[in-house]
C-alpha distance (Angstrom), angle and dihedral (degrees) to the residues before:
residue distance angle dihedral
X1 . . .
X2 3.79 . .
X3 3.78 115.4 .
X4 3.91 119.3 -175.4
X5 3.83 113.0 -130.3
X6 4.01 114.4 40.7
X7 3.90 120.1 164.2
X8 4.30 111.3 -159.0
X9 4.26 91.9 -134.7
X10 4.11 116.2 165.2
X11 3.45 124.9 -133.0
X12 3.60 118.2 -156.4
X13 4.27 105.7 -52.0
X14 4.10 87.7 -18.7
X15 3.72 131.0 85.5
X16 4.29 115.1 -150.6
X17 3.87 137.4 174.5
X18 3.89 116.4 -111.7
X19 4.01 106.6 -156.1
X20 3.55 127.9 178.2
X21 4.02 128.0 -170.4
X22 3.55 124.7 -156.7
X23 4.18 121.7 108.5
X24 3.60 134.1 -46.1
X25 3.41 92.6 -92.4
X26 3.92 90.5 61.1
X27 3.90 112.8 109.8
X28 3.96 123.8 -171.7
X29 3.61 111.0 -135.9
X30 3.59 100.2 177.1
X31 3.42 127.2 40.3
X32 3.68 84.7 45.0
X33 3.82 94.6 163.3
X34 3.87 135.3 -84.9
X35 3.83 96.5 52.4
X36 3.97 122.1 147.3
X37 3.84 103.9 -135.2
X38 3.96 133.2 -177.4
X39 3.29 124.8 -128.4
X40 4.13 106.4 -122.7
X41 3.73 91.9 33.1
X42 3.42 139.6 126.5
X43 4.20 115.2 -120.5
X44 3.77 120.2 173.6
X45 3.98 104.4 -139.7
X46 3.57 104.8 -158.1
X47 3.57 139.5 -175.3
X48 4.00 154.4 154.2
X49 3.70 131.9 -105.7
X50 3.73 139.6 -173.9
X51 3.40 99.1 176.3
X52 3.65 131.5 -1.0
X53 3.63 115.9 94.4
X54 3.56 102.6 -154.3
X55 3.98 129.4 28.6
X56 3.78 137.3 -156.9
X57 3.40 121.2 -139.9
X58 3.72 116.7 -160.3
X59 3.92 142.6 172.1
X60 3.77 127.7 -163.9
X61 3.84 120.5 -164.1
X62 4.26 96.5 -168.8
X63 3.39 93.8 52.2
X64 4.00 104.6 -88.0
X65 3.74 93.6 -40.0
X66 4.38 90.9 105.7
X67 4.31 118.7 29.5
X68 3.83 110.6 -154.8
X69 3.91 110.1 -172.3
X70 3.95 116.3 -112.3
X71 4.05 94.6 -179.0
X72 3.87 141.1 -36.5
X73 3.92 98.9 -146.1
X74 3.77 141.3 153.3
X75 3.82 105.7 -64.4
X76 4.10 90.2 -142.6
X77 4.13 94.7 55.4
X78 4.19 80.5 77.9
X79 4.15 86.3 -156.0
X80 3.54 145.8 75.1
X81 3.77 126.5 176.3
X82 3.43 106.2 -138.0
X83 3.97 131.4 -167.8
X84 3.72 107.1 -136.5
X85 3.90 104.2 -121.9
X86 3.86 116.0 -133.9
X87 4.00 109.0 -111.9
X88 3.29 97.5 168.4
């Protein structure tokens, strides 16, 4: 499964992929890549879209080889609070 936009980020001790689907005119603003995350937090991942109505948010922990599912959500809300998993 290839996905488009995917952002290295660390959480705690290990390193994941954040992913999000939506259209080519989708653009991640945050994760943007290189963050330090902790496991049990709350992160808002945020980003802009022109025209996708609904948008995927994934993480991988093994480098893109498994997708777990973050959110489906309404493409124009341009947030998602998300509870960093533990991957550890």
């Amino acid at each position: 499964m290839t996905f488009p936009l995917r952002y290295l980020l660390t959480i705690t001790a290990a390193t994941i992929v954040f992913a999000a689907t939506g259209s080519a005119q989708t653009v991640i603003l945050t994760p943007n890549g290189g963050e330090t995350l902790v496991a049990g937090a709350s992160y808002s991942a945020t980003w802009q879209s022109q025209s996708a109505d609904q948008i995927r948010l994934l993480y991988s922990a093994d480098g893109g080889e498994v997708w777990s599912l973050i959110a489906e959500t309404d493409a124009s809300s341009g947030t998602y609070a998300w509870t960093v998993p533990n991957v550890a």
